[in-house]
C-alpha positions as CSV (number, residue, x, y, z in Angstrom):
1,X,0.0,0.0,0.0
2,X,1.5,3.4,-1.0
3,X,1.4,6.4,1.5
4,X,-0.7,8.0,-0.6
5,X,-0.5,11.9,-0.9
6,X,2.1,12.2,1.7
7,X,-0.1,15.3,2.6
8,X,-0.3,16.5,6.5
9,X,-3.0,16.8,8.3
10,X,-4.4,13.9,7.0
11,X,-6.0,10.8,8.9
12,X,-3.3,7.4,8.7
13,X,-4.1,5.8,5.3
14,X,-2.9,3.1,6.9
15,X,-5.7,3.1,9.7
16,X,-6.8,-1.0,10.4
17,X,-9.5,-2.4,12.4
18,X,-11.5,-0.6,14.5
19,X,-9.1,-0.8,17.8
20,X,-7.1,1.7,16.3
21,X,-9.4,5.1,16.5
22,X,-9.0,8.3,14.6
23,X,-6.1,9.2,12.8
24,X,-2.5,9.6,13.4
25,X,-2.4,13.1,11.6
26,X,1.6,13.3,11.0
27,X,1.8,13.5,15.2
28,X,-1.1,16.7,15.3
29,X,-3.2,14.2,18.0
30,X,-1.4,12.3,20.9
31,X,-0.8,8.6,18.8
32,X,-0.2,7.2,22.7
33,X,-2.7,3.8,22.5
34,X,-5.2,5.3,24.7
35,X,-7.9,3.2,23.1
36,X,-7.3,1.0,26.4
37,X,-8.1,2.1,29.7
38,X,-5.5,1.0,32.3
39,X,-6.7,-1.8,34.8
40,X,-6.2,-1.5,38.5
41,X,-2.9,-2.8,39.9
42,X,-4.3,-5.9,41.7
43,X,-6.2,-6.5,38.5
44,X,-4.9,-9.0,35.2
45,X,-6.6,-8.8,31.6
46,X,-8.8,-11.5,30.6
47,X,-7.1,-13.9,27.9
48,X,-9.3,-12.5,25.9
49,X,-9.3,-8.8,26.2
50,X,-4.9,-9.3,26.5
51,X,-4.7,-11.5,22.9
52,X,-6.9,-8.2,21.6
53,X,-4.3,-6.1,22.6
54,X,-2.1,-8.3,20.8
55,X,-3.7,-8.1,17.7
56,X,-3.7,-4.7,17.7
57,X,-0.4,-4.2,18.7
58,X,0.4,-6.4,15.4
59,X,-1.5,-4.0,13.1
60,X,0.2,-1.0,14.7
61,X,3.8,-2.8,13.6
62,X,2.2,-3.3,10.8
63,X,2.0,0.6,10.1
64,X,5.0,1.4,11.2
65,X,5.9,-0.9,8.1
66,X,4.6,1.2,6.0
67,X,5.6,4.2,7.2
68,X,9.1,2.7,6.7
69,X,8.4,2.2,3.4
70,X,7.1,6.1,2.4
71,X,10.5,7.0,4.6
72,X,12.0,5.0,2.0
73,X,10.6,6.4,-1.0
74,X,10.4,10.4,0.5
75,X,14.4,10.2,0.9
76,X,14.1,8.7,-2.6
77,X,12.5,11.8,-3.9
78,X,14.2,14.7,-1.8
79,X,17.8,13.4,-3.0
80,X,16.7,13.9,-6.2
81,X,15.2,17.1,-5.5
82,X,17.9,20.1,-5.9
83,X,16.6,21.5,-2.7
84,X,14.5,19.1,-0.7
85,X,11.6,21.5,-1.1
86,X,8.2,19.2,-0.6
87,X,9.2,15.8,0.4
88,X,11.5,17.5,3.2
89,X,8.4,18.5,4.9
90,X,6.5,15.1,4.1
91,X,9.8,13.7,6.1
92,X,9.6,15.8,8.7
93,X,6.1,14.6,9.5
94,X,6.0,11.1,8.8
95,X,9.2,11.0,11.0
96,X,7.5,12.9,13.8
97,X,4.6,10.2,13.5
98,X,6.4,7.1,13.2
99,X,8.4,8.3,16.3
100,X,5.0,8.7,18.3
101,X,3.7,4.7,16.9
102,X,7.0,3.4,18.2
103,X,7.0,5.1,21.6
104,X,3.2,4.0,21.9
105,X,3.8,0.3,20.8
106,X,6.5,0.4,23.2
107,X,4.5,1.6,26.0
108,X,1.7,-0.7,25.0
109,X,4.4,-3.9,24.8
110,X,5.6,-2.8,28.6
111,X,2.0,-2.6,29.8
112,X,1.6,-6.0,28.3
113,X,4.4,-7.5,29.7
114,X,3.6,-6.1,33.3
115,X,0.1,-8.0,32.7
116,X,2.1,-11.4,31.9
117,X,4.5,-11.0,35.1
118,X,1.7,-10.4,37.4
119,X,-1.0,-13.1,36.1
120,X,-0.9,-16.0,38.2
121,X,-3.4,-18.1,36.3
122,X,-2.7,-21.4,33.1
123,X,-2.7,-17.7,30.9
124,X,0.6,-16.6,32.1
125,X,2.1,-18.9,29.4
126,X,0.1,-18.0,26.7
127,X,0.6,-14.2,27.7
128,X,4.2,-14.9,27.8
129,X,4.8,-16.2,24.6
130,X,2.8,-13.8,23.0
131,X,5.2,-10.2,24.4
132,X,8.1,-12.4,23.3
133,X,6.9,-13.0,19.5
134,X,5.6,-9.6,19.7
135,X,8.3,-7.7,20.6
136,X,10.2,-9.8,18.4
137,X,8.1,-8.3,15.5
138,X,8.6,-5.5,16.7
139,X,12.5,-5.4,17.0
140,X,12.7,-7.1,13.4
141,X,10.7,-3.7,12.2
142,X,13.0,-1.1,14.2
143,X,16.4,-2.8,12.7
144,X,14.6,-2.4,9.2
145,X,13.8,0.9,9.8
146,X,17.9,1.5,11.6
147,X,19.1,0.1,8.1
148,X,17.2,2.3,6.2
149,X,18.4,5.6,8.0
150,X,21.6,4.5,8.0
151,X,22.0,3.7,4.7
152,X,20.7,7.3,3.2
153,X,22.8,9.0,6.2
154,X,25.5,7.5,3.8
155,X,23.8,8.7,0.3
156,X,23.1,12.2,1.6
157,X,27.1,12.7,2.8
158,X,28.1,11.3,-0.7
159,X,25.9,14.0,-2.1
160,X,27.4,16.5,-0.3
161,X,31.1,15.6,-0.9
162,X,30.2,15.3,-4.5
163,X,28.3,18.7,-4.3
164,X,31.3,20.5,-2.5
165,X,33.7,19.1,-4.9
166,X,31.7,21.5,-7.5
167,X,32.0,25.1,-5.8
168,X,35.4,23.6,-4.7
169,X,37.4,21.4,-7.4
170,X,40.8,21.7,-5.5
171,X,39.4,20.1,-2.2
172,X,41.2,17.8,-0.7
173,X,39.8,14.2,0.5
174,X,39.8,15.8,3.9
175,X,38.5,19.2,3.2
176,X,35.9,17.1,1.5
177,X,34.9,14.9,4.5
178,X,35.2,18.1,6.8
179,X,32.6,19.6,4.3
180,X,30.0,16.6,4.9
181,X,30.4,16.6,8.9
182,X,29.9,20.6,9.2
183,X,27.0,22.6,10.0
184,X,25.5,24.0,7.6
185,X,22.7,25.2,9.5
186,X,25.7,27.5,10.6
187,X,25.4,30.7,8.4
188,X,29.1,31.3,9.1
189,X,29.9,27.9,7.6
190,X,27.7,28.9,4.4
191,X,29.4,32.4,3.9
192,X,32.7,31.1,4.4
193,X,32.2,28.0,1.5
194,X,30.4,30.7,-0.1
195,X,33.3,33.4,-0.7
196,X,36.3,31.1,-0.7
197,X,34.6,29.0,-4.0
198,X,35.2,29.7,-7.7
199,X,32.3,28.5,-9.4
200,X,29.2,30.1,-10.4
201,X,25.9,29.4,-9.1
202,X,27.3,28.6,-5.8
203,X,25.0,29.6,-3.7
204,X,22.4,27.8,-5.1
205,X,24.8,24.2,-5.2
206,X,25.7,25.2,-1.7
207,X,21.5,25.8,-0.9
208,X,21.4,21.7,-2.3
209,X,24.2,20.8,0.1
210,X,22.6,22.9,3.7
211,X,19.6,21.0,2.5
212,X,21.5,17.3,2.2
213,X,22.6,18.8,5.8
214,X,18.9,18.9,7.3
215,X,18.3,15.6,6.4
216,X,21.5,14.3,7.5
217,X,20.6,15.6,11.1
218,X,16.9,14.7,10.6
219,X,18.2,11.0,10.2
220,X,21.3,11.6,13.0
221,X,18.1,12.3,15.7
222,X,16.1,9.6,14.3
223,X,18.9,7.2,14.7
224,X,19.4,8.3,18.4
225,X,16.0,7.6,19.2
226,X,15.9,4.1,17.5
227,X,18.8,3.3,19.8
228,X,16.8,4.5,23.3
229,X,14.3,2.2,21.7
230,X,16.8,-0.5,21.6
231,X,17.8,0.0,25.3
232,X,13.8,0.4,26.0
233,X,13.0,-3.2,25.0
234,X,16.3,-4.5,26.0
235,X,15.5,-3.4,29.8
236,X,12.0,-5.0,29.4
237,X,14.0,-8.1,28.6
238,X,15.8,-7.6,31.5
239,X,12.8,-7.2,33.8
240,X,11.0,-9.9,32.4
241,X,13.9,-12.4,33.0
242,X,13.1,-12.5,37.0
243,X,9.6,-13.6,36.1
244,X,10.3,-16.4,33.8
245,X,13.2,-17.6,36.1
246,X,10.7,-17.8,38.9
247,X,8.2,-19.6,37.1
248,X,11.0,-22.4,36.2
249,X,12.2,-22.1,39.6
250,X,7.9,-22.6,40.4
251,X,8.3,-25.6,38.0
252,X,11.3,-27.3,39.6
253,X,10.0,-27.1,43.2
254,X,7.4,-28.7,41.3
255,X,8.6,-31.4,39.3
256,X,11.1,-31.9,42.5
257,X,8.1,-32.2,45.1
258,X,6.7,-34.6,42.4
259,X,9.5,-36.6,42.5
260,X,9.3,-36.6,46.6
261,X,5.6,-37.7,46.6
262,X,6.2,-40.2,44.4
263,X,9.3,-41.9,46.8
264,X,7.0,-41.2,49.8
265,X,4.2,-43.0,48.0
266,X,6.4,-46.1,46.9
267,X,7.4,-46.2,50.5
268,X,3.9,-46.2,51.7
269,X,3.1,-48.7,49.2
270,X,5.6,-51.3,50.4
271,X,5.0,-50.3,53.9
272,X,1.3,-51.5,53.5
273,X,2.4,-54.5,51.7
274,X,4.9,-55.4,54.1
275,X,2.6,-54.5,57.1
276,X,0.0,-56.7,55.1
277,X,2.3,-59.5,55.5
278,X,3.2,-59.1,58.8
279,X,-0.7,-59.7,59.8
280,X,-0.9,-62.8,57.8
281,X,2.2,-64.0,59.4
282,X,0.6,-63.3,62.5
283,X,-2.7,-64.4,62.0
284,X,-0.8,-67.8,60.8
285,X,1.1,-68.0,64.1
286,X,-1.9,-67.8,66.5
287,X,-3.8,-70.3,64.2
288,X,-0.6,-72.3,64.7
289,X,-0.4,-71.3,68.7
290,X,-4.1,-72.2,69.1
291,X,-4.1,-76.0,66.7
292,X,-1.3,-77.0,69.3
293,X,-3.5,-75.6,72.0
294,X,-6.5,-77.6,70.9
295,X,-3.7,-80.4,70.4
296,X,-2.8,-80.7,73.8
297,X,-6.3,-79.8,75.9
298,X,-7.2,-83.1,73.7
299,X,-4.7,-85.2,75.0
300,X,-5.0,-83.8,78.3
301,X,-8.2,-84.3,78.6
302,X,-8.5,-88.1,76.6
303,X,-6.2,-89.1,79.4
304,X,-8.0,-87.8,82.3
305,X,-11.1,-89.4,81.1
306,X,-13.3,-92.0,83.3
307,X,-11.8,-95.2,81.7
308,X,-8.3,-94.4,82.3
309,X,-6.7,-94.6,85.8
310,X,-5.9,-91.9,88.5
């Protein structure tokens, strides 16, 4: 899907299901993912209600996809622009937007994973999985988007070095690389490239290459964030890790008291069958105790009898 007009103002083309509400207007409303309300602390989401989130976390990645891709194409367009002119301005807002969808599906992704660690239910493991492959997603988009910038931070200095070279033929390699790290935002900078050049239209070549500049720092900011964003998700990591290392421990202790019940049960299982056998063995010895009883009391008493003598 193509981005359309590029035009500001206007509602996210890229607008999906009906979680996401209104439009992202190149960051003119608050893009935060408010369309949730927050529970209470001592409260989990439903499995139900937390896979929705999911879901729409999903299509949100899936924008910022997009937006990637009409990033792509605007720094297309502006380096072939002399100037920058319109696409620098469709840049400047779609960057200013895609920066609010990544801070809100990060925000969103944290809230999610605070659900998982606190659910105490089966869902835990469901909810688990699901932030990981997530955030996954969302990490895979990010270093997509990281590539990108970097690689037309690259194209914009080589347009500048080749630009400079123009208004100054005799520059040396490192004159050259000093001209793509300076600022020309500086009008000092400008003035002095200005006067000390030999060429005509230099002020208008030099215009191209304070523009190439913009976009270079545009991208330079961009890139800075994208690595907070990094460190973001590598800290949720981080504070998942206790969690899921408790729940294994939780599932040791377990498997271990398993383990025990079962060698207590065995036990009790040949204690009963050995105190089974004990009673038969006892119940056979009085039988035994009482048939030589009976035994004797009959001879006894067949001798004492009135036939035989005193």
């Amino acid at each position: 899907m193509s981005y359309g007009s590029y035009g500001g103002g206007a509602g996210n083309p890229y607008q999906q299901g009906p979680s996401a509400e209104g439009g992202y207007g190149y960051g003119e409303q608050d893009h935060e993912l408010h369309n949730y309300p927050q529970q209470p602390a001592s409260d989990t989401l439903s499995q139900q209600d937390f896979l929705g989130r999911i879901q729409f976390l999903r299509n949100e990645i899936g924008n910022l996809r997009q937006n990637v891709q009409a990033i792509t194409s605007l720094h297309q367009r502006s380096l072939a622009e002399s100037d920058g002119g319109l696409s620098a301005q469709q840049l400047e807002r779609i960057v200013a937007e895609t920066q609010t969808l990544n801070a809100g599906i990060r925000d969103q992704l944290k809230f999610l994973a605070n659900d998982a660690n606190r659910t105490t239910d089966g869902s835990r493991g469901l909810k688990e999985k699901q932030v990981n492959t997530i955030k996954n997603e969302f990490e895979r988009e990010l270093h997509n988007y990281q590539t990108e910038e970097s690689s037309f931070r690259q194209r914009y200095r080589d347009q500048i070095a080749r630009q400079y070279r123009i208004v100054n033929p005799d520059a040396s390699e490192d004159e050259v690389r000093q001209a793509t790290e300076a600022d020309w935002g500086n009008e000092g900078v400008f003035q002095t490239a200005l006067r000390s050049n030999r060429v005509g239209q230099a002020s208008n070549i030099l215009g191209n290459v304070r523009a190439r500049h913009n976009e270079l720092q545009r991208i330079e900011k961009t890139l800075l964030e994208l690595s907070a964003m990094f460190q973001d998700l590598a800290v949720l990591v981080e504070q998942q890790e206790p969690a899921v290392q408790q729940a294994e421990q939780n599932a040791e202790n377990t498997t271990k008291y398993i383990d025990q019940g079962n060698v207590h049960v065995d036990k009790g299982i040949t204690s009963a069958r050995n105190a089974r056998k004990y009673k038969w063995w006892c119940l056979l010895v009085v039988v035994i105790i009482l048939v030589i009883l009976a035994i004797i009391l009959a001879i006894v008493f067949r001798r004492g009898g009135p036939g035989n003598p005193a």
